[in-house]
N, C-alpha and C positions, 0 to 999 in steps of 0.2 A: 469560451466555456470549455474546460477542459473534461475529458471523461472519465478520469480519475481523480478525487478529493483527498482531503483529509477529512480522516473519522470513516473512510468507505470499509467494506468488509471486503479483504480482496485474497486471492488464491495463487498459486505461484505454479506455473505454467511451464516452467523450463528451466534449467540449471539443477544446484547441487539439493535446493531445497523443495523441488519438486513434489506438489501435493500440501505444503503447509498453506494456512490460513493465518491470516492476523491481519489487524486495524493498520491504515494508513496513518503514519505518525507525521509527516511532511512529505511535501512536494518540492522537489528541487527544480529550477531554469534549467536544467543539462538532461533533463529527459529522464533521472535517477529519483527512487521515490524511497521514502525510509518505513517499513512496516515493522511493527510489533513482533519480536520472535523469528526473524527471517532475515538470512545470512548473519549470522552472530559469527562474531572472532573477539581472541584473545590478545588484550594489550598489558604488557608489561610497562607498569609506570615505579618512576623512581618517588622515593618518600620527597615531599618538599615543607621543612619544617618551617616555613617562612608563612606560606600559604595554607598549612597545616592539612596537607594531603597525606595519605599513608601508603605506603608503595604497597606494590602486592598484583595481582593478575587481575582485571576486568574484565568482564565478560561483555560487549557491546554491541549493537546492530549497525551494521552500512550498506549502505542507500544499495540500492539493486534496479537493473533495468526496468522501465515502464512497458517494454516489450516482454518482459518475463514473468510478466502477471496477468491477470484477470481479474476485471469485476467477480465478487462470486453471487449468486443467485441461490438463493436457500428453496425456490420453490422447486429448480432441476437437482439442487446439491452439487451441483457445477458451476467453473469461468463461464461467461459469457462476454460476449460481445455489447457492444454502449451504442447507443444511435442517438440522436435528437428529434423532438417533436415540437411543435408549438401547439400549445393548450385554446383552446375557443376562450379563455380571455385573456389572449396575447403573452402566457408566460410563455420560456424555453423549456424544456425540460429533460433530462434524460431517459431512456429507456432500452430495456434489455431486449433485445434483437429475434429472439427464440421466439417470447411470449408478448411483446409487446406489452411490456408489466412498466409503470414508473418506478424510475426509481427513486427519483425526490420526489419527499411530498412536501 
């Protein structure tokens, strides 16, 4: 069970984009996660009249370290830390460390 999803609200904890917030878009196998609005760069693509692409500059996100983020917690307004618990009727579940709040429901 991993402690970051997709769909989680998560905060970005370190680097260039320090302090944004935005939705988990994927989860990658290499430990790199792709959020909403967080690390965006510029690609320069050629037109392709075959596939009928239009060249021109895109604006796009790439994946960013799972160590440079946080769960975010709306009840502190801050990253938090993810723990696990097992429910009295044998679900897993996660939960935020500070408040001992779930976070799946």
């Amino acid at each position: 069970m991993n402690k970051i999803r997709k769909g989680d609200s998560v905060i970005v904890i370190a680097g260039k984009d320090k302090g944004k917030r935005g939705t988990v878009l994927a989860v990658r196998a290499d430990n790199r996660i792709l959020v909403e609005g967080v690390n965006t760069v510029k690609k320069h693509v050629k037109p392709n009249p075959v596939k009928g692409d239009v060249g021109g500059i895109q604006v796009k996100e790439m994946p960013i370290q799972i160590s440079n983020i946080g769960l975010y917690n709306a009840a502190t307004q801050r990253a938090d830390r993810v723990g696990f618990k097992i429910l009295e009727d044998g679900r897993k579940v996660r939960i935020f460390k500070s408040t001992n709040e779930v976070v799946d429901i």
